[in-house]
N, C-alpha and C positions, 0 to 999 in steps of 0.2 A: 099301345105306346103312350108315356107320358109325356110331356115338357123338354123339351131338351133346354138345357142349364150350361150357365160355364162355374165351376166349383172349383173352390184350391186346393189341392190336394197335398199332402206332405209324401214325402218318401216311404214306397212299402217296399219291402223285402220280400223274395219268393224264393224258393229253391225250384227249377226248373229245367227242361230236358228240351232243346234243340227241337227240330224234325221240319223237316220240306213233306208236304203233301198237298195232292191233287181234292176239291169235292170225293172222289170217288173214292180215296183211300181216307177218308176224315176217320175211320173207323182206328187207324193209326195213332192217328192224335189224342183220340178222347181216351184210348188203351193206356192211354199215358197217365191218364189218373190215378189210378188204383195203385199204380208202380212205386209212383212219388210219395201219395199216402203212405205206403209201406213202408217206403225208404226215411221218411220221418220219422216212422215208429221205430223202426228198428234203432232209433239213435236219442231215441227218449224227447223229440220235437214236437212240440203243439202245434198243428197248423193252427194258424190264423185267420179261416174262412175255408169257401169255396175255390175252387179250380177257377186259376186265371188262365186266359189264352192270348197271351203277347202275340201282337202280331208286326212282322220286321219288314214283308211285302204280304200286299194282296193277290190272290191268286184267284183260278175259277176251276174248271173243267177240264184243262190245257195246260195252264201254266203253275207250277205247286206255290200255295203258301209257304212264308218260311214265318217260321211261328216258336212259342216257347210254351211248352203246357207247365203253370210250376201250382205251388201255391204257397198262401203267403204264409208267413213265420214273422215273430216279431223282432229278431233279430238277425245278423245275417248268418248262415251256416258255411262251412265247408264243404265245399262239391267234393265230387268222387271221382271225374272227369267226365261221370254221363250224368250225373244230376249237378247242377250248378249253382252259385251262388249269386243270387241278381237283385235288380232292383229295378222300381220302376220310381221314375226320378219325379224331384217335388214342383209342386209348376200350376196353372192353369186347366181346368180339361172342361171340353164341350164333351158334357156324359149327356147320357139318355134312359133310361128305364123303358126295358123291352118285355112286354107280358105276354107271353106264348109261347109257341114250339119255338126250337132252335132254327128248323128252317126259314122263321121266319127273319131272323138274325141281317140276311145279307139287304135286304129292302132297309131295315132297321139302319144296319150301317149307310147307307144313301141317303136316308130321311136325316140323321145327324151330321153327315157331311153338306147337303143340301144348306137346312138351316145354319151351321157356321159359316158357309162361304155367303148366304143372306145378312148376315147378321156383320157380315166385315172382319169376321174373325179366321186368320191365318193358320193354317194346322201344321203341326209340325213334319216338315218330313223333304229329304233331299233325292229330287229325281220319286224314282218306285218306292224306298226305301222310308218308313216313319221312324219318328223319333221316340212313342211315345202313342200305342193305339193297344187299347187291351178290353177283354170280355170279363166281368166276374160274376161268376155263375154264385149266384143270391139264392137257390135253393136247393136242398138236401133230398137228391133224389131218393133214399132211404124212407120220408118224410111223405114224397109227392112226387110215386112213380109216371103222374100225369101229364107229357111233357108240353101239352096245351095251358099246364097252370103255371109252368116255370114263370122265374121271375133272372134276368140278366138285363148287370149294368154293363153301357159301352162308354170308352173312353175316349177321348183324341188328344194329347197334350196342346192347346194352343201356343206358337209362338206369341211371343212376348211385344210390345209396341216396340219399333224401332227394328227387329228381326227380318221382319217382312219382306221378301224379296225373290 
């Protein structure tokens, strides 16, 4: 893991696909890549990067994620009613650069929430529910079937001074 940072970020666009799932159905989630990619090609879109994974609640074992698998585009597209048209809004973010498998993802998320809530800094989010928490997978597993060498940024939108509450 690197540094955790707070960086501004501007508004990205993704086209992306809903889904609640448990750890144990993640296999769900990530099946959602290859779909979207498709669904871009089929309509002449460039994605914009790797697979982002919005996340709306955190879940574990028990209780599902409610998450958005998209990716990004540089403009905004027209959904279909199962692929959608989103964004992820312009703002603050305590990110972090995570270097290894994905399992090791969920400590990764604790170690950036740990340090923002050190550091004074507010995350956004009402009750369960965030404003503004996303994964973007930084490398092309085509590239580097290795998933010990992955490289994923994590985001948190931080509220703003004066939000706070």
């Amino acid at each position: 893991m690197n540094e955790p940072a707070i960086v501004h970020r501007g508004t990205v666009h993704y086209a992306g696909v809903p889904i609640g799932v448990t750890l144990a159905e993640w296999g769900r989630a990530n099946a959602l890549v290859p779909e979207i990619y498709g669904w871009l090609a089929q309509r002449g879109i460039t994605p914009g990067g790797g697979p982002v994974y919005r996340y709306r609640t955190i879940g574990d074992t028990e209780r599902p994620f409610e998450l958005e698998v998209g990716v990004p585009v540089a403009a905004p597209v027209e959904g279909d009613g199962r692929v959608l048209a989103r964004t992820l809004p312009e703002g603050a973010y305590a990110v972090l650069l995570h270097e290894g498998h994905p399992d090791g993802l969920g400590e990764a998320h604790r170690a950036l929430r740990a340090w923002a809530e050190g550091e004074g800094h507010f995350l956004d989010r009402d009750g369960d529910a965030w404003a503004a928490v996303y994964e973007s997978y930084l490398t092309d597993p085509a590239q580097e079937p290795d998933l010990n060498k992955w490289r994923t940024e994590l985001a948190y939108l931080v509220k703003e001074a004066g939000q706070a509450g």
